[in-house]
N, C-alpha and C positions, 0 to 999 in steps of 0.2 A: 551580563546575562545571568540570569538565577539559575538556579539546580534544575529546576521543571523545564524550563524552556532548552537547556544543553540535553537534559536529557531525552527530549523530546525533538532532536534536528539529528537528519540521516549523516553522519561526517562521511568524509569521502569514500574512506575503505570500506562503509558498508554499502552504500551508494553501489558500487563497485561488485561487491556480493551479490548484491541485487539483480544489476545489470546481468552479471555471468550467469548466475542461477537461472535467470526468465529468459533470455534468450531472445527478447521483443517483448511485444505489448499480448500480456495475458488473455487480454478481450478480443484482439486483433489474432490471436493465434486458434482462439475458436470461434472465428468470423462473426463475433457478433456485434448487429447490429452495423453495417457497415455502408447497408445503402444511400446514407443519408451522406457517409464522410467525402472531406477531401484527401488527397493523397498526401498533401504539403502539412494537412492536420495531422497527418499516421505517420507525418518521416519527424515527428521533433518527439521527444521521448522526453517524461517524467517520472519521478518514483512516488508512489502514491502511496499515502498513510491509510490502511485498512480502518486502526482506529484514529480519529484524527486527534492532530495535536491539538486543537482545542477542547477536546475530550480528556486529552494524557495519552494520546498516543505515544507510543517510546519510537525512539529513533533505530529498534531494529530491526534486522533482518528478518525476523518474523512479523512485522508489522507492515513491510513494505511489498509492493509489487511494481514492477515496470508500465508503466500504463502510454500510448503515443499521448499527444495533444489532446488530440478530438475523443478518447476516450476517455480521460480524468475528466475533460469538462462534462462529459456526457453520465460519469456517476456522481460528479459534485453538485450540478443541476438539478435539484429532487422538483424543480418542476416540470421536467420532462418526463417525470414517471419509471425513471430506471432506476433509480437509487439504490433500491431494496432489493432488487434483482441482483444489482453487478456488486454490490457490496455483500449480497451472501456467495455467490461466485465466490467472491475474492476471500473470502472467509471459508470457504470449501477449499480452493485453490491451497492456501496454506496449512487446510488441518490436511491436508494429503499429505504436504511435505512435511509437517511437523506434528503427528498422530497426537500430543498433549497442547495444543494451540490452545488458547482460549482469551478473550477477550480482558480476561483481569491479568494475564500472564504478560500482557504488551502493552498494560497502563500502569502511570507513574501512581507512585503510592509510597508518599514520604518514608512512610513505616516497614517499608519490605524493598530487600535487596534487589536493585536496579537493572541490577546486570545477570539477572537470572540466563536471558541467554546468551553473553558474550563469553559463553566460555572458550 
């Protein structure tokens, strides 16, 4: 595995960060959008990349959110029209906890130190 792609995967312990911090599913915790789910979609839980690892998303903790099933598929799906919606959500969601969040802060960039936030 190369440098971009390790540093671009959640390892367990942030994984885990993740899990604790959000507490469920970010979307599912402010009902949105929910008419359409099923319940067997809202009990399997994923960690979703705000910025994606095809982008350079970094594998951390500020990068990630807990998302069920049926809502990662529901912001990874930009043909169903939410994309933009749940992805500034989720990009609101962490500059709340993290007031210097920003988009170049939690992308890989050969040239700049990786682990700006593992400290």
């Amino acid at each position: 595995m190369n440098k971009r792609s390790k540093a671009c995967q959640f390892d367990r312990k942030t994984a885990e960060a993740i899990v604790n911090r959000d507490q469920g599913c970010m979307f599912c915790n402010l009902h949105y959008h929910l008419e359409n789910s099923l319940l067997a979609d809202r009990s399997v839980f994923d960690i979703m990349h705000i910025v994606n690892k095809s982008h350079g998303g970094l594998g951390v903790i500020q990068n990630g959110a807990q998302g069920c099933r049926y809502h990662h598929s529901l912001m990874d799906d930009g043909n169903k029209g939410f994309h933009e919606e749940m992805l500034q959500m989720a990009k609101n969601y962490l500059i709340s906890i993290y007031p210097e969040w920003t988009e170049e802060s939690v992308t890989y960039n050969k040239n700049k130190d990786l682990f700006i936030y593992r400290k």
